[in-house]
ROFIRO-358276 format. One record per residue (C-alpha): residue in three letters; chain; x, z, y. Coordinates in steps of 0.2 Angstrom, whole numbers. Layout:
! ROFIRO-358276
<rec aa="ALA" ch="A" east="X" up="Z" north="Y"/>
...
This chain:
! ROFIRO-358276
<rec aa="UNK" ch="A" east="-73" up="56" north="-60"/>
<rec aa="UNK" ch="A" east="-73" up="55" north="-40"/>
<rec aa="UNK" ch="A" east="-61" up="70" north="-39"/>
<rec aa="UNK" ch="A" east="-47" up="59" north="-52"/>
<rec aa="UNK" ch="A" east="-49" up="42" north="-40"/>
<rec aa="UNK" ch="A" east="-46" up="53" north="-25"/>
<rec aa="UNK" ch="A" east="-29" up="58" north="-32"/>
<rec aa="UNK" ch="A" east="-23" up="43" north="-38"/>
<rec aa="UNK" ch="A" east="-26" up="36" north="-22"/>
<rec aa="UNK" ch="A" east="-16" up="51" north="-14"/>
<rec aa="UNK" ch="A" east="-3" up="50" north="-26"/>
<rec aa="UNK" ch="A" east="-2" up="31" north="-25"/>
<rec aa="UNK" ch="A" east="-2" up="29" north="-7"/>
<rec aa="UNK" ch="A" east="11" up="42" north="-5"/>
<rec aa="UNK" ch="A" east="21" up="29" north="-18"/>
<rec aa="UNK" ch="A" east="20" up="16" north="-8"/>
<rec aa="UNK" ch="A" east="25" up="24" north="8"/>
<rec aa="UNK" ch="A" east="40" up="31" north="0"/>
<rec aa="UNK" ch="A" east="43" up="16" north="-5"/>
<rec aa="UNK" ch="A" east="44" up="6" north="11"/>
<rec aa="UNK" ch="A" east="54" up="22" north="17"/>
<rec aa="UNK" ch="A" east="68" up="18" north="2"/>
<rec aa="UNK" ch="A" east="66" up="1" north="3"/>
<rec aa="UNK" ch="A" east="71" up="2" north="23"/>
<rec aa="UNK" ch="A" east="83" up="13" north="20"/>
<rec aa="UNK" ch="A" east="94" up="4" north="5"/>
<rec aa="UNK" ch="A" east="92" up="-13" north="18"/>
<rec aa="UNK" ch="A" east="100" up="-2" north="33"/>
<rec aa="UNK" ch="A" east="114" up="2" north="20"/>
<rec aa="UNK" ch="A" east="114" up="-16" north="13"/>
<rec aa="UNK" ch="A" east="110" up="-9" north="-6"/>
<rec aa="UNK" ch="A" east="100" up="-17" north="-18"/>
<rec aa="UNK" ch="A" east="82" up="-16" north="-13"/>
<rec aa="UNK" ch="A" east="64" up="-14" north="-22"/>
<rec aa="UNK" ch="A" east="58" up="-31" north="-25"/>
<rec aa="UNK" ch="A" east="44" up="-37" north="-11"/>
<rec aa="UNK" ch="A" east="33" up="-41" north="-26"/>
<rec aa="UNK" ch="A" east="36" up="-25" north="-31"/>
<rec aa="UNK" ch="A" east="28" up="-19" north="-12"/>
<rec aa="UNK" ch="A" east="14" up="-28" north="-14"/>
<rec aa="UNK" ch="A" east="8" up="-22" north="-32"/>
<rec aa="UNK" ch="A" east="10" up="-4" north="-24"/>
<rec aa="UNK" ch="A" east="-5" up="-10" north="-10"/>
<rec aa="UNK" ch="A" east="-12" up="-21" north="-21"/>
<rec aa="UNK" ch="A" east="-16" up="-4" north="-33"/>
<rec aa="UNK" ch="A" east="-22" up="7" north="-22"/>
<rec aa="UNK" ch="A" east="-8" up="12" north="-11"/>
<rec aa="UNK" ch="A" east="-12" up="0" north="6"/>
<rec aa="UNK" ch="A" east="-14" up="13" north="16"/>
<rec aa="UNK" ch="A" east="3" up="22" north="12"/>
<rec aa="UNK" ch="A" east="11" up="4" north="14"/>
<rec aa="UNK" ch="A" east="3" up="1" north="30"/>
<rec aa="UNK" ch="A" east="10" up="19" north="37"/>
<rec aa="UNK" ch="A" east="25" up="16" north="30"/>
<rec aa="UNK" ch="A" east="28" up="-3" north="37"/>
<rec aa="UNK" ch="A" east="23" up="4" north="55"/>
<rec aa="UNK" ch="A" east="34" up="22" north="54"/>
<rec aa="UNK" ch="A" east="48" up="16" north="46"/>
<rec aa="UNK" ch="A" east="45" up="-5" north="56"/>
<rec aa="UNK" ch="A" east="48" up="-11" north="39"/>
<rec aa="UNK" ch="A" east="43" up="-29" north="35"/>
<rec aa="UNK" ch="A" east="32" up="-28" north="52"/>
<rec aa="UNK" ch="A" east="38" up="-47" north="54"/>
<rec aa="UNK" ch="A" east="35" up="-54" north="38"/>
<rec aa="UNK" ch="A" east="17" up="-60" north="38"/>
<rec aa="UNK" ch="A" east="17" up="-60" north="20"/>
<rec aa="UNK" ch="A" east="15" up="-40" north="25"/>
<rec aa="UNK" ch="A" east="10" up="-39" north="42"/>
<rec aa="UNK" ch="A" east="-5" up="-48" north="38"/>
<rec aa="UNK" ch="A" east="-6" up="-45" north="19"/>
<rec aa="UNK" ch="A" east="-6" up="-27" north="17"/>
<rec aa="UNK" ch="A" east="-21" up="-25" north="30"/>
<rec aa="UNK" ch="A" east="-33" up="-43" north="21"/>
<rec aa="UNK" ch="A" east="-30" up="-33" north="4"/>
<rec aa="UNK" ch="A" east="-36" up="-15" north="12"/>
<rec aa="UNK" ch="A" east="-52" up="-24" north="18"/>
<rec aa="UNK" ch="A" east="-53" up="-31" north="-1"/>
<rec aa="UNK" ch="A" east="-53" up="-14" north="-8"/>
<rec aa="UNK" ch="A" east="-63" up="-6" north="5"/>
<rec aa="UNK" ch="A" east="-77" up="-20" north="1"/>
<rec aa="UNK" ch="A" east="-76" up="-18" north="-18"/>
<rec aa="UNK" ch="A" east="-75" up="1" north="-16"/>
<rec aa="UNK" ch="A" east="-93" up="0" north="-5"/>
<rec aa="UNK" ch="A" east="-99" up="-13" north="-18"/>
<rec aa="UNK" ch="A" east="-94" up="-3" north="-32"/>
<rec aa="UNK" ch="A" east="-102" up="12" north="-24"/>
<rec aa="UNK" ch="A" east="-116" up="4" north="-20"/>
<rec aa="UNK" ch="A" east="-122" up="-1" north="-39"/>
<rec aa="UNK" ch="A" east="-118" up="16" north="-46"/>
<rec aa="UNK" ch="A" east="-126" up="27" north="-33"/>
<rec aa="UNK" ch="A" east="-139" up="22" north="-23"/>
């Protein structure tokens, strides 16, 4: 079961920082864009790492705070519930 939640976090993350790569490059093209809320499921998901690359490779959102702050606060929350989580089913 670890194996499968280590690649859907792969897979996911890499999702996300694609997306912030598209999403910078339809903006630098003025084309239609993923939705932010769209973003922020992505992290919220799993992908947070991948969104944080992605913000700071491609500097992609890096001024909006609803990113610049939220992607890391909802990193922490998952890296908390992931050590809780593990916690109660293994030691």
């Amino acid at each position: 079961m670890i194996k499968y939640f280590i690649i859907y976090l792969v897979v996911i993350n890499l999702i996300a920082f694609l997306a912030m790569y598209i999403d910078k490059r339809k903006a630098k093209y003025g084309k239609w864009r993923i939705p932010e809320q769209t973003l922020l499921v992505l992290a919220i998901i799993g992908g947070s790492i991948g969104a944080i690359a992605g913000m700071y490779t491609f500097r992609h959102k890096t001024k909006k705070l609803r990113f610049s702050i939220g992607f890391p606060v909802i990193l922490v929350l998952q890296i908390i519930l992931i050590i809780s989580i593990w916690n109660d089913f293994f030691v």
